[in-house]
N, C-alpha and C positions, 0 to 999 in steps of 0.2 A: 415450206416454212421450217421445219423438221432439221433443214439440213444447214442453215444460214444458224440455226439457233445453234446446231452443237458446236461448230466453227466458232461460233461468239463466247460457247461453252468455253472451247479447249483452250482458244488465243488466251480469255479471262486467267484461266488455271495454271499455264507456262509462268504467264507475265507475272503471277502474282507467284508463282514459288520462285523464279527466280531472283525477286528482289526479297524473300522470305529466307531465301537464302543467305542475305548478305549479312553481316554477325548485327548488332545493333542492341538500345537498351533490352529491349524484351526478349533478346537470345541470353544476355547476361543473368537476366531475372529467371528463366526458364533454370536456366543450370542450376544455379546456386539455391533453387528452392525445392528442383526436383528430391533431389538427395532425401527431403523433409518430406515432400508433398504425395510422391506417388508418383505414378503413370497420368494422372489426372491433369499433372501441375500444365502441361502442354495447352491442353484443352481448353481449360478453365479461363488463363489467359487470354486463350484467342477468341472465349465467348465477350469477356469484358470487351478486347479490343474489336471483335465483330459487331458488337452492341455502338461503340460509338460511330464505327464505320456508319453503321446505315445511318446514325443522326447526320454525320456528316454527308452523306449523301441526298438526304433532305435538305440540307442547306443548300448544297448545289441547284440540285433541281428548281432549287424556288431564289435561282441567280445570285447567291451570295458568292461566287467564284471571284469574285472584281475585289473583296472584302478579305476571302480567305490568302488573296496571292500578294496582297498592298506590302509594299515592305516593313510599313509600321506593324500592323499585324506579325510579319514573321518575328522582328524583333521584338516583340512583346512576348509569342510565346518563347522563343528561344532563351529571352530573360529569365521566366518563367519557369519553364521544361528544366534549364539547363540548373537553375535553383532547385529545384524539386530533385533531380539526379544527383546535385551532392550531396543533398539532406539523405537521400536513400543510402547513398554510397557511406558515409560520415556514419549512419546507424549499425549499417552491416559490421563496421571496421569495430565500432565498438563491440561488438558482440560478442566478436574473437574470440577471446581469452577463455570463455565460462561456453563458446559452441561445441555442441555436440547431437551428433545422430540421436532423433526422439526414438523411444519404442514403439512399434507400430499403437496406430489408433488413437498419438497425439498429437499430431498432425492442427494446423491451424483449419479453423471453416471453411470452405468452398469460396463463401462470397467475398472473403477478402481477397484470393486469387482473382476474380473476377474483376474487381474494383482496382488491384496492382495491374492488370489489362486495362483497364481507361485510363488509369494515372499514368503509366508510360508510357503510352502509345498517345496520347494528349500531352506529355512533356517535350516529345520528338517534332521540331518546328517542321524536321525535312520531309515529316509523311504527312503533316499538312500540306505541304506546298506540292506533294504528287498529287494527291488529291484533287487539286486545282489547276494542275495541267496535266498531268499524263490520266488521271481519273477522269477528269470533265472530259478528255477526247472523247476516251473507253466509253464514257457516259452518250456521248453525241453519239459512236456508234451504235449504243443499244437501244435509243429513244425512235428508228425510227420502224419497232418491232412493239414497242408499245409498253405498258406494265410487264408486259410478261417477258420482252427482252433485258431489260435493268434486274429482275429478278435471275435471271438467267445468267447476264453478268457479275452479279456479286454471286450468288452461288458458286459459281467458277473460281474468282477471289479468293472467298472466305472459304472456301475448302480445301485448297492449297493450303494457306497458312496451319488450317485444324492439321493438314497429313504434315506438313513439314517439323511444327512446334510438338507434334506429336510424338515424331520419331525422336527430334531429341531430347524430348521426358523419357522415351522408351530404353534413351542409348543409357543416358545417366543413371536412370532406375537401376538397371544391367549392372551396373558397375558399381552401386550401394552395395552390392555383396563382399566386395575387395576393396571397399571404400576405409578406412581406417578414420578416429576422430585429426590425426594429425592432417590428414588429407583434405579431411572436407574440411576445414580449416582455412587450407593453400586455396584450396577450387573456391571457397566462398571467398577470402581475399581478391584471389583474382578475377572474380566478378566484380566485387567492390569498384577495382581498381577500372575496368574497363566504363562502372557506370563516373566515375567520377570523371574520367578521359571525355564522356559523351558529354557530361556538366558543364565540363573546361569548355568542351570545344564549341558547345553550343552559347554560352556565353560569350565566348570571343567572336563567334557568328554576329551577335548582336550586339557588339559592343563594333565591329568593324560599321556594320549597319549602319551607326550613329554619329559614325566620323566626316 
């Protein structure tokens, strides 16, 4: 049993750093807040978005997959998501002018990192819609291992994203030393800019939906 489980372990941990890898809102939001947040900022986020994963993985289980894949659904969050992405972007931009590196120890709360983890990773239509097919597979492999395969499988998942969002809080921390205010400035800008791109582009997602 032992051996079927770390296999279901390791496939889990690939698949999920490899798509953990791929840039997206929440790689934007890592960057642009590590500079502020710490070594933490990684983490934090991936609890909020490991937090709604397993709701969503409750849904599944209890066959809401038919619901989370409808195209009405996608277009609804992508409406949604891709609103919530310029509001995010549209604040940042304003902030500009008057941003600057805090002194250690003023740092925003923990739980609002946690909570920017559900809200972007619940604005993104397209990791819903993995969820509901390339997760529901993953999900079919590990159900027939019982509770303790599904636990096996998302630990694999979610600890991928913990090492991957990790490192690049750890990269950006790194570079708070040689960071200058004119800099972090450019790097928060162009995070801005990459969430407002995911805005656009998830809007026009659901805006093609509806044609």
């Amino acid at each position: 049993m032992i051996g079927p489980l770390l296999v279901l372990f390791g496939s889990s941990f690939i698949l999920a750093f490899s798509g953990a890898m791929m840039p997206g809102p929440l790689f934007a939001v890592t960057v642009a807040e590590s500079p502020r947040q710490g070594y933490k900022t990684g983490p934090l986020l991936m609890l909020g978005h490991g937090i709604l994963e397993m709701a969503l993985i409750a849904a599944l289980l209890f066959g809401l997959a038919p619901f989370l894949s409808d195209p009405k659904t996608f277009t609804a969050v992508s409406s949604i998501g891709g609103t919530i992405l310029l509001a995010m972007s549209i604040l940042m931009l304003k902030t500009l002018p008057s941003l600057d590196l805090p002194a250690p120890g003023t740092a925003r709360k923990s739980n609002s990192l946690v909570w920017s983890g559900i809200l972007v990773s619940l604005s993104n239509p397209y990791w819903l819609l993995w969820w509901a097919t390339v997760g529901l597979g993953c999900l079919g492999r590990s159900r027939p291992y019982g509770l303790k395969g599904i636990i096996v499988f998302f630990s694999g998942h979610i600890l991928a994203d913990f090492v991957w969002y990790g490192m690049v809080s750890a990269a950006v921390c790194r570079g708070r030393r040689i960071l200058k205010k004119t800099a972090y400035r450019i790097l928060t800008g162009v995070c801005a800019g990459f969430l407002a791109l995911f805005g656009v582009y998830f809007l026009g997602s659901a805006i093609v939906k509806m044609l």
